[in-house]
PyMOL Python script that loads the backbone (N, CA, C, O; Angstrom):
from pymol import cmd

cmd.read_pdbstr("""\
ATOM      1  N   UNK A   1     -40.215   4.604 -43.470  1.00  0.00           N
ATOM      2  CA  UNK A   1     -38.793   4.836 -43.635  1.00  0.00           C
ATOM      3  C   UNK A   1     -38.240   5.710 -42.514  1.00  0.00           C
ATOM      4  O   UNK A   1     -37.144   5.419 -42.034  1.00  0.00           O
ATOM      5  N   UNK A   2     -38.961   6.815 -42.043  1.00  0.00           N
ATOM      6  CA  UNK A   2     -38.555   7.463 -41.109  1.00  0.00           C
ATOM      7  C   UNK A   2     -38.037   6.654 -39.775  1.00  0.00           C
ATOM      8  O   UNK A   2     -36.935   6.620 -39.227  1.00  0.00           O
ATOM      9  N   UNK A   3     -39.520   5.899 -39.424  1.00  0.00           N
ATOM     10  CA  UNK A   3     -39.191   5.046 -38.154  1.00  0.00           C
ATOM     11  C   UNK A   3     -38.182   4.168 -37.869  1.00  0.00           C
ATOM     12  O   UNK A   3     -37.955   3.631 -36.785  1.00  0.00           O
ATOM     13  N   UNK A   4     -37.393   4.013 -39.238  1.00  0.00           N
ATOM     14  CA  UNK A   4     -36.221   2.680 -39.532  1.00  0.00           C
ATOM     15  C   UNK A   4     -35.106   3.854 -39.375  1.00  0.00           C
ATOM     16  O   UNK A   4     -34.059   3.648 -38.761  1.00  0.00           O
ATOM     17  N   UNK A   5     -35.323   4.723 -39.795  1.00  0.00           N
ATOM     18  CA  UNK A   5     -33.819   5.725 -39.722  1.00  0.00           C
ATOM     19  C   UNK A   5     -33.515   5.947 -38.555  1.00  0.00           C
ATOM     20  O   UNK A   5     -32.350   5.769 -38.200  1.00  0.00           O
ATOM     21  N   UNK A   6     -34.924   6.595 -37.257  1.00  0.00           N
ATOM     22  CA  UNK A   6     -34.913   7.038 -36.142  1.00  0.00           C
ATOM     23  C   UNK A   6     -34.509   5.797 -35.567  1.00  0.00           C
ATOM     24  O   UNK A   6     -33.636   5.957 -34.714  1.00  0.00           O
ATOM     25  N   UNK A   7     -34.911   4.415 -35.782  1.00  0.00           N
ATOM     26  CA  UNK A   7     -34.993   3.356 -34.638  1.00  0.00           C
ATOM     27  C   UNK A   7     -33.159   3.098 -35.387  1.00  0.00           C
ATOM     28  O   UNK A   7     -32.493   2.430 -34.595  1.00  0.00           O
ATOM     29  N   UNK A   8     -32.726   3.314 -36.075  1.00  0.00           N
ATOM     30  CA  UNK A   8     -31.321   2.981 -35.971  1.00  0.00           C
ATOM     31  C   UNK A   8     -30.026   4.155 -35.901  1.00  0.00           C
ATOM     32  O   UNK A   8     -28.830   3.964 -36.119  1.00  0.00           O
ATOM     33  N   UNK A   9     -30.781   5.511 -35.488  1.00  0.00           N
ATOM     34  CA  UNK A   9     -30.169   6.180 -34.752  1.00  0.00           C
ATOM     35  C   UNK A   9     -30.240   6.126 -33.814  1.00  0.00           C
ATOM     36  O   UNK A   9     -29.195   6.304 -33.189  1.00  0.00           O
ATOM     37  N   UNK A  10     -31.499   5.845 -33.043  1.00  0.00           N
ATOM     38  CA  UNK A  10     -31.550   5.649 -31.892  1.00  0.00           C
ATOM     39  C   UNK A  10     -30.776   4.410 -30.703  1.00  0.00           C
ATOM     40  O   UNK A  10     -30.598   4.334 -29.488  1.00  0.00           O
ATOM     41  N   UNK A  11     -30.458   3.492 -32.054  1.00  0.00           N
ATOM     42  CA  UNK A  11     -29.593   1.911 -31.508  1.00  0.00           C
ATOM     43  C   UNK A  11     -27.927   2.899 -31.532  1.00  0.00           C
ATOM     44  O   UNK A  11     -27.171   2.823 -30.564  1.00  0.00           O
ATOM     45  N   UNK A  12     -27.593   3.735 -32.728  1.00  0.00           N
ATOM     46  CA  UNK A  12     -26.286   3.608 -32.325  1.00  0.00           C
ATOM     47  C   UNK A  12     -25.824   4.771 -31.431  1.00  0.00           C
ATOM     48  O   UNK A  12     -24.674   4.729 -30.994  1.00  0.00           O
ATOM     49  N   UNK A  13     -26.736   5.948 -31.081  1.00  0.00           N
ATOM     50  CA  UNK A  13     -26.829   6.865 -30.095  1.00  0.00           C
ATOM     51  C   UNK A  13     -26.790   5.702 -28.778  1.00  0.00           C
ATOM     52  O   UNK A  13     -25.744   5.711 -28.129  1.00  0.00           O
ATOM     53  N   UNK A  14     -27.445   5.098 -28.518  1.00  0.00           N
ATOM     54  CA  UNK A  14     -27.709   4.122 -27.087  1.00  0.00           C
ATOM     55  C   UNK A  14     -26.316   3.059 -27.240  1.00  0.00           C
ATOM     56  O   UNK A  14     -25.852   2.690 -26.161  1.00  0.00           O
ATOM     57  N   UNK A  15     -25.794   2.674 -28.188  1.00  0.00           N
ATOM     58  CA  UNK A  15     -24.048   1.931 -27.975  1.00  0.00           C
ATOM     59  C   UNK A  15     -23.137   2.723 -27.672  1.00  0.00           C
ATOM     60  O   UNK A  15     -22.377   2.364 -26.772  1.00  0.00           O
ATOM     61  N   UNK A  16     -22.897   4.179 -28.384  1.00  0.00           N
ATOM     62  CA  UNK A  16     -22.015   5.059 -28.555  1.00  0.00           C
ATOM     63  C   UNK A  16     -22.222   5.058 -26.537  1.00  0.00           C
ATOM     64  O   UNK A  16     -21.350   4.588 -25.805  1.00  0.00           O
ATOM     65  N   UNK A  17     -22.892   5.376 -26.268  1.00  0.00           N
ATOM     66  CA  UNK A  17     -23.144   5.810 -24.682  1.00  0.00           C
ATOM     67  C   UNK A  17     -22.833   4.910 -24.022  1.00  0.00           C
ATOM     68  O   UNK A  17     -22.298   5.269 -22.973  1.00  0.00           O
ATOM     69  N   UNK A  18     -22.947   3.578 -24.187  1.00  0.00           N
ATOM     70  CA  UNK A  18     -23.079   2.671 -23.254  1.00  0.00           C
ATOM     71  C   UNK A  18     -21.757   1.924 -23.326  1.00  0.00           C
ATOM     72  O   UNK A  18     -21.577   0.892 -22.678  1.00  0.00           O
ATOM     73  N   UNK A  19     -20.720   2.522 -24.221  1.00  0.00           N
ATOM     74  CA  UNK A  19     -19.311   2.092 -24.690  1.00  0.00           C
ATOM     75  C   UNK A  19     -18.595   3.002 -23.404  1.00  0.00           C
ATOM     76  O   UNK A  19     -17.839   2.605 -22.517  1.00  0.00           O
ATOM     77  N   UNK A  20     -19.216   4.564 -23.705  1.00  0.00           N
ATOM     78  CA  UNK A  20     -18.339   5.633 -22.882  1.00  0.00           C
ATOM     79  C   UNK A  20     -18.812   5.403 -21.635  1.00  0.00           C
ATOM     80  O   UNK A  20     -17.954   5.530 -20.762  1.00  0.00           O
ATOM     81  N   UNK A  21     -20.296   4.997 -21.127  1.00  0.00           N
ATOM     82  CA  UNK A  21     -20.170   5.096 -19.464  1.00  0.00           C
ATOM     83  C   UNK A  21     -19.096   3.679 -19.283  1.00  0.00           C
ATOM     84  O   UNK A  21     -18.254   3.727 -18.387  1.00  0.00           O
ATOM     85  N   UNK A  22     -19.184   2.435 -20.182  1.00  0.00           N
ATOM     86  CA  UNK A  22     -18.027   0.948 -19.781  1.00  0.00           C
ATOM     87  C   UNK A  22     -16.771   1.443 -19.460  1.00  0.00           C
ATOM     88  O   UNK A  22     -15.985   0.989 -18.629  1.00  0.00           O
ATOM     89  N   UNK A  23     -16.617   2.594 -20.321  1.00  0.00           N
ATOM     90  CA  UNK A  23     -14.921   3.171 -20.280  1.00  0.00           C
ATOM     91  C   UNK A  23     -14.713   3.950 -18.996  1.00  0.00           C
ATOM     92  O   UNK A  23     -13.779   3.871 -18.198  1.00  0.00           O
ATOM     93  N   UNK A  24     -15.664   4.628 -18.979  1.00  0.00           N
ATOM     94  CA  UNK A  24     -15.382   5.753 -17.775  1.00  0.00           C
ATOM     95  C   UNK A  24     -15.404   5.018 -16.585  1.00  0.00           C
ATOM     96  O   UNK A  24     -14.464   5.214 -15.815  1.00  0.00           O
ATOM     97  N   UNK A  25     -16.535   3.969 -16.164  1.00  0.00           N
ATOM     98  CA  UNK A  25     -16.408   2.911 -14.757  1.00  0.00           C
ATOM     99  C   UNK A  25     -15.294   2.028 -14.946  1.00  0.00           C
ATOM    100  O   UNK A  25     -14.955   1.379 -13.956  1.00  0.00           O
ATOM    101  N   UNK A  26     -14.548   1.843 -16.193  1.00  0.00           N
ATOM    102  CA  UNK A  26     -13.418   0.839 -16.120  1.00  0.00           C
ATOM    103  C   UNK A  26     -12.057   1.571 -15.726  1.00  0.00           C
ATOM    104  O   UNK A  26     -11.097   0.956 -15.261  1.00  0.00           O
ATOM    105  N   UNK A  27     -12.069   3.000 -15.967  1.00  0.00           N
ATOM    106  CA  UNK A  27     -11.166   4.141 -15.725  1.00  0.00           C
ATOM    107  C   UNK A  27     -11.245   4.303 -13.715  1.00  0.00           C
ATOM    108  O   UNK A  27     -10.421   4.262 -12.801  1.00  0.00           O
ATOM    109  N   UNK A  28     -12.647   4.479 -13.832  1.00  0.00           N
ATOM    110  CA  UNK A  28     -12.602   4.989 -12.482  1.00  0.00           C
ATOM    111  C   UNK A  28     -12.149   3.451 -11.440  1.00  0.00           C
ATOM    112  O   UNK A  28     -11.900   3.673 -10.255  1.00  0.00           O
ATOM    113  N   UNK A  29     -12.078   2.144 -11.889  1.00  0.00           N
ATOM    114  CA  UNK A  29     -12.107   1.041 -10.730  1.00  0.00           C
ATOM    115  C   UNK A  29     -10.396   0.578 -11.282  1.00  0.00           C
ATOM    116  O   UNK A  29     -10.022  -0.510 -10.845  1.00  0.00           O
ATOM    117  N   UNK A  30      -9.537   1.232 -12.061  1.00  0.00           N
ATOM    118  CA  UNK A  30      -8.083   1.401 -12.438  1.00  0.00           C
ATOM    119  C   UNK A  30      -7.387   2.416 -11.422  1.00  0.00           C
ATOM    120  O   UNK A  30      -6.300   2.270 -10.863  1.00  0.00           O
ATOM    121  N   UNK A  31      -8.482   3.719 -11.302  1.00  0.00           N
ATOM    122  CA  UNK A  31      -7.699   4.403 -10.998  1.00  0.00           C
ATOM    123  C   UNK A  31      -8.058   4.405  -9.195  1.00  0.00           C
ATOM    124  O   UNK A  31      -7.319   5.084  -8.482  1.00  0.00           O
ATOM    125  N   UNK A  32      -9.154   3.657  -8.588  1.00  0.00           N
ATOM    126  CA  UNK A  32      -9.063   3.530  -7.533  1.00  0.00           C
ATOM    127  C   UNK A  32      -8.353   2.478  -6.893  1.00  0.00           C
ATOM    128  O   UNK A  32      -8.097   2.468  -5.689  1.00  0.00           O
ATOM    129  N   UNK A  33      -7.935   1.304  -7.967  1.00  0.00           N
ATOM    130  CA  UNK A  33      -7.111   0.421  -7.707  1.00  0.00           C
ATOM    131  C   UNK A  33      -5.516   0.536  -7.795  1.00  0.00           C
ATOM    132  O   UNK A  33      -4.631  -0.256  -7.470  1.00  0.00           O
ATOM    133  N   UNK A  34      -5.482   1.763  -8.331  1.00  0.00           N
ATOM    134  CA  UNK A  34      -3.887   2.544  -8.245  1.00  0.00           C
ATOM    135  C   UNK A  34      -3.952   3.166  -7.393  1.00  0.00           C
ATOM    136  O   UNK A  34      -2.927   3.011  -6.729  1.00  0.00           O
ATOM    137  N   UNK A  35      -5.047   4.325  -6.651  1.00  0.00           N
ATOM    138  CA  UNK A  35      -5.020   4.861  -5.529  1.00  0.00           C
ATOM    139  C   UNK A  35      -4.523   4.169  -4.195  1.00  0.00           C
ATOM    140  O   UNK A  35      -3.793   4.695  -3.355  1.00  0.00           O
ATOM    141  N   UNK A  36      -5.186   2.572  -4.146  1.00  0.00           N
ATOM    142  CA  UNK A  36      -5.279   2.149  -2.713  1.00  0.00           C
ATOM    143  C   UNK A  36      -3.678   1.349  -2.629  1.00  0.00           C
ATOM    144  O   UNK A  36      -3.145   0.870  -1.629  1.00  0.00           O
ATOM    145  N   UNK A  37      -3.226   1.396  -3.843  1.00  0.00           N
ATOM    146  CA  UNK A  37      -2.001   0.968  -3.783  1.00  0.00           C
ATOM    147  C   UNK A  37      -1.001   1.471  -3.504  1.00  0.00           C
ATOM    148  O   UNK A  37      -0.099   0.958  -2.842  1.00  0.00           O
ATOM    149  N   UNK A  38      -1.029   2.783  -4.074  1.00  0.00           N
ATOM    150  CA  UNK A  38      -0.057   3.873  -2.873  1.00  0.00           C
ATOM    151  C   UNK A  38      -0.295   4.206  -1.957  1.00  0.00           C
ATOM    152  O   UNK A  38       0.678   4.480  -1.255  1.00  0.00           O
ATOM    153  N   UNK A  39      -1.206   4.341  -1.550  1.00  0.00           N
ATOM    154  CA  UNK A  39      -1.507   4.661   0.015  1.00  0.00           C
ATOM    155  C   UNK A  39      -0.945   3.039   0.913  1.00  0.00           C
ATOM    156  O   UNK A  39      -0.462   3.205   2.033  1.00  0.00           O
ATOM    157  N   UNK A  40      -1.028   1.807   0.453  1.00  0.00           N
ATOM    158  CA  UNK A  40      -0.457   0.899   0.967  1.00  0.00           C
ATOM    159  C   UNK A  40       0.954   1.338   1.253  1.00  0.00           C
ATOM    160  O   UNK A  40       1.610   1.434   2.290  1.00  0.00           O
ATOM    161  N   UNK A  41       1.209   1.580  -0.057  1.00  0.00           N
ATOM    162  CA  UNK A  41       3.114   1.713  -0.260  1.00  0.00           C
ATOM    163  C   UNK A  41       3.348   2.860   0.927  1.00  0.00           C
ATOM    164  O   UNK A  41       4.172   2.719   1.830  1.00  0.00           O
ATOM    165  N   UNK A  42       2.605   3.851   0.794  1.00  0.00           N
ATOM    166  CA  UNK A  42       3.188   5.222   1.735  1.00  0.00           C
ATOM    167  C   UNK A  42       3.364   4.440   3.187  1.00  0.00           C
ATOM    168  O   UNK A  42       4.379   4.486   3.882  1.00  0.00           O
ATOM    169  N   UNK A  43       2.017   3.634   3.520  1.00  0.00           N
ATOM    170  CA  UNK A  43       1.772   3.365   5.062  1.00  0.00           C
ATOM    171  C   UNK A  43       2.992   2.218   5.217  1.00  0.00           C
ATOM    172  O   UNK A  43       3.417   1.963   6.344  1.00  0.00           O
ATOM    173  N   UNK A  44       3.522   1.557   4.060  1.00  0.00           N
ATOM    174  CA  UNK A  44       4.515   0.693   4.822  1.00  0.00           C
ATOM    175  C   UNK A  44       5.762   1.683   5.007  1.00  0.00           C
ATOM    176  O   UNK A  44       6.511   1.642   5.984  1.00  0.00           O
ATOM    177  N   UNK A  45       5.867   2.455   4.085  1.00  0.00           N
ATOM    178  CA  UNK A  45       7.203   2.939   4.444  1.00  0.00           C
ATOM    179  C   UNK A  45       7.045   3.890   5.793  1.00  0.00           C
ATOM    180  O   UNK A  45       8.029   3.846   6.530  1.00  0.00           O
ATOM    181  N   UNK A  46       5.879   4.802   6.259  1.00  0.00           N
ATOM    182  CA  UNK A  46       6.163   4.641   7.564  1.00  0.00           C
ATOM    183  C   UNK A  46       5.970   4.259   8.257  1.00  0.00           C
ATOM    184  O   UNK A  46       6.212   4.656   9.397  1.00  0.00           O
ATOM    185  N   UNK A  47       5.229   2.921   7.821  1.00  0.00           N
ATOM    186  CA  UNK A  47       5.600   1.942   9.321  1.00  0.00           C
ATOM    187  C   UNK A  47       7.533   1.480   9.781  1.00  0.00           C
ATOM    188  O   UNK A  47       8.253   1.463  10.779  1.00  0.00           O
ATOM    189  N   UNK A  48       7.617   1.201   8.408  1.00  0.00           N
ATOM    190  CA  UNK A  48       9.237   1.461   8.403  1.00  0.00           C
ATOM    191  C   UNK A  48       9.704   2.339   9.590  1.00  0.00           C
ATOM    192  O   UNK A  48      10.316   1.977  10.594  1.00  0.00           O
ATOM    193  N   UNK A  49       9.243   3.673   9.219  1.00  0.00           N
ATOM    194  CA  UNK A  49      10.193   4.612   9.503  1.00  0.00           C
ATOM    195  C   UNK A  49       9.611   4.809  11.169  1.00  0.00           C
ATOM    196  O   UNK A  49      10.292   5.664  11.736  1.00  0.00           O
ATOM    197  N   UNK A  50       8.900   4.425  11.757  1.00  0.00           N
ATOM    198  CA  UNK A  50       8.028   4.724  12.807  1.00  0.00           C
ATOM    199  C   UNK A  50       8.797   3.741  13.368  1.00  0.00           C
ATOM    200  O   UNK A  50       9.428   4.061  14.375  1.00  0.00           O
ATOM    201  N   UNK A  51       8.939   2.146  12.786  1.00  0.00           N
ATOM    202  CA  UNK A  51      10.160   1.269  13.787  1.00  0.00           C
ATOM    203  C   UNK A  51      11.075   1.154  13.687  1.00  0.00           C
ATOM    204  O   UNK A  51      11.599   0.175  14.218  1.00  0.00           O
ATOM    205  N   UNK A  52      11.857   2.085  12.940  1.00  0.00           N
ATOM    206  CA  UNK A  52      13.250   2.850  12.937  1.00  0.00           C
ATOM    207  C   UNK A  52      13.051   3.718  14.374  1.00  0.00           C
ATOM    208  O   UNK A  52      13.106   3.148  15.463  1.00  0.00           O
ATOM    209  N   UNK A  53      12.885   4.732  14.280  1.00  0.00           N
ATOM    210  CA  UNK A  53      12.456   5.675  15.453  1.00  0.00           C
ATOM    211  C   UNK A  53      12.478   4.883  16.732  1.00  0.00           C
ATOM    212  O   UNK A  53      13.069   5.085  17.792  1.00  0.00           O
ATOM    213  N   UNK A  54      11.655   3.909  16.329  1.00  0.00           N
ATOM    214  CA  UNK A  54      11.374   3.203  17.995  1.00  0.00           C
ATOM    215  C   UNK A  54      11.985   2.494  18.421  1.00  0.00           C
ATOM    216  O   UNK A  54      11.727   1.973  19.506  1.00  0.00           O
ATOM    217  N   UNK A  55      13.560   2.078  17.344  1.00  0.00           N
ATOM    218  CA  UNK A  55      14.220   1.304  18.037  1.00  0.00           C
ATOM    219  C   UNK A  55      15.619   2.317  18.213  1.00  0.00           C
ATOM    220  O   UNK A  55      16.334   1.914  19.130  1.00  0.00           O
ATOM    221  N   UNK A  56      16.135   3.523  17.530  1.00  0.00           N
ATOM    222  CA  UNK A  56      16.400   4.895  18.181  1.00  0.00           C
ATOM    223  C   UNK A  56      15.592   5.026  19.733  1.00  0.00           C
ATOM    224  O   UNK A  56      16.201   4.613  20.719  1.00  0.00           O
ATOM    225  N   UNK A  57      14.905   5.317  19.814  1.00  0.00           N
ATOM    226  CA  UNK A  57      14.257   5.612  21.256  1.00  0.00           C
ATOM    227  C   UNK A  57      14.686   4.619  22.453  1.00  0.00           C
ATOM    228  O   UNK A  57      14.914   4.933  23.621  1.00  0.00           O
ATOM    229  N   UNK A  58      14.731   3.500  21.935  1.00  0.00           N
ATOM    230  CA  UNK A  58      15.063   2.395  22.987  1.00  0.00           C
ATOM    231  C   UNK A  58      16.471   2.420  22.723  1.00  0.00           C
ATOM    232  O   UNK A  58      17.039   2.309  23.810  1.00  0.00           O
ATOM    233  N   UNK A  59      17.062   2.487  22.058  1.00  0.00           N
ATOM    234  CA  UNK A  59      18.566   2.775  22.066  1.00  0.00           C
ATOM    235  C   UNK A  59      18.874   4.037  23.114  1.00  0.00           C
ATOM    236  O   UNK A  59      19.848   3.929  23.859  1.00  0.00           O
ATOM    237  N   UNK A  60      18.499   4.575  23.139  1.00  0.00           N
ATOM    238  CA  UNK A  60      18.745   6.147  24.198  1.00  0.00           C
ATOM    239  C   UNK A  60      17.823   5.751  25.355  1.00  0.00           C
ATOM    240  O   UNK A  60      17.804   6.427  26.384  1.00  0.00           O
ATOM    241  N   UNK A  61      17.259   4.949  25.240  1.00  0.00           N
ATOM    242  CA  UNK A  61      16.512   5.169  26.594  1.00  0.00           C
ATOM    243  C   UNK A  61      17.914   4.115  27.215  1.00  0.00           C
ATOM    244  O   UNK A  61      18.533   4.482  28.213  1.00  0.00           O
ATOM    245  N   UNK A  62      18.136   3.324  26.770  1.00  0.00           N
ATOM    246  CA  UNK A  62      19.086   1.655  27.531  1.00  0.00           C
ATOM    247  C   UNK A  62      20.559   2.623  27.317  1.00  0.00           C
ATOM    248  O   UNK A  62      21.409   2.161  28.078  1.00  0.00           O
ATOM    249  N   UNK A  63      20.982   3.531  26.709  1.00  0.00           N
ATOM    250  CA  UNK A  63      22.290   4.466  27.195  1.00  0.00           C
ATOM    251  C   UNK A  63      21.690   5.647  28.458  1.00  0.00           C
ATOM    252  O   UNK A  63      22.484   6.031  29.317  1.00  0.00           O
ATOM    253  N   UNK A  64      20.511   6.055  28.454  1.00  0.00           N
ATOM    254  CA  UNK A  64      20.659   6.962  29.797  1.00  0.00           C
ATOM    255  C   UNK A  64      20.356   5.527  31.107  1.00  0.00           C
ATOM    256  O   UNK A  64      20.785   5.778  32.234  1.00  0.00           O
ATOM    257  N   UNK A  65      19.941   4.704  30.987  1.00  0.00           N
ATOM    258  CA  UNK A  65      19.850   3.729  31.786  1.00  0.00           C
ATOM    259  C   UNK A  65      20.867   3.404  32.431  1.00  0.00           C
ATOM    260  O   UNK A  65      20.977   3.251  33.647  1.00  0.00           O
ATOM    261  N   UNK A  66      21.806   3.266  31.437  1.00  0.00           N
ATOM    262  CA  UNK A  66      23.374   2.888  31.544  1.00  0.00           C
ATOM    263  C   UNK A  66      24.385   3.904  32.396  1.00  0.00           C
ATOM    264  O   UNK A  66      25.173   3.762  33.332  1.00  0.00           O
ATOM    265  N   UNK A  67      23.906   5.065  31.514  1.00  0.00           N
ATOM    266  CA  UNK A  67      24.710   6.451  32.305  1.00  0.00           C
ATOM    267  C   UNK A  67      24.696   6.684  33.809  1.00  0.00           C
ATOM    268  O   UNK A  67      25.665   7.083  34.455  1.00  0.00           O
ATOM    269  N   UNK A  68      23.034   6.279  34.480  1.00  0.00           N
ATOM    270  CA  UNK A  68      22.628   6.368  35.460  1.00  0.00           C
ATOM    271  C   UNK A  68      23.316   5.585  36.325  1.00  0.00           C
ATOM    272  O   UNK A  68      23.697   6.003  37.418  1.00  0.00           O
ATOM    273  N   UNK A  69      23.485   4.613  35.976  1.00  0.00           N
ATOM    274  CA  UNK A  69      24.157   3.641  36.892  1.00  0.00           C
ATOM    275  C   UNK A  69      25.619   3.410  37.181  1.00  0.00           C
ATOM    276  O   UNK A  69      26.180   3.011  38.201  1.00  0.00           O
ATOM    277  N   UNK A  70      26.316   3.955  35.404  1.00  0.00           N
ATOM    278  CA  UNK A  70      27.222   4.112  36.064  1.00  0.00           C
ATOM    279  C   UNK A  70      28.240   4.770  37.030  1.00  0.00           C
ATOM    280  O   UNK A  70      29.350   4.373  37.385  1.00  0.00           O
ATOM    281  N   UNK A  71      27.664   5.702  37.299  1.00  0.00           N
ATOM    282  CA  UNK A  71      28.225   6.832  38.305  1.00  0.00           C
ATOM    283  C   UNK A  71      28.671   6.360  39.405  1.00  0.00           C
ATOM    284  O   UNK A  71      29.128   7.116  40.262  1.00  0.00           O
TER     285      UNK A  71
END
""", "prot")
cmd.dss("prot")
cmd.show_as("cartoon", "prot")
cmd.util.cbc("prot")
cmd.orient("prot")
């Protein structure tokens, strides 16, 4: 009787565990799949903002171009 008690504590000790590590690796591949998704979002917006800038820059570069010449 003992060995039937132990061998079916021992089955639901070994599910109880093997439920929480499923949860915790299903947590952790959620939350790295939300991670890489903002870091996408951040890098487009400054790529955005980086070819904003660069077309500012070429705007001022083609007015001192302009300035130069016209004198």
């Amino acid at each position: 009787m003992k060995r039937f008690i132990l061998s079916i504590f021992c089955l639901i000790f070994t599910l109880n565990f093997s439920a929480c590590s499923s949860k915790t690796q299903e947590d952790i591949t959620t939350t790295r799949g939300t991670d890489i998704t903002e870091l996408l979002r951040t890098i487009i917006e400054k790529e955005k903002e980086i070819n904003e800038l660069t077309k500012k820059l070429e705007a001022c570069e083609s007015q001192n171009e302009k300035q130069k010449i016209a004198p």
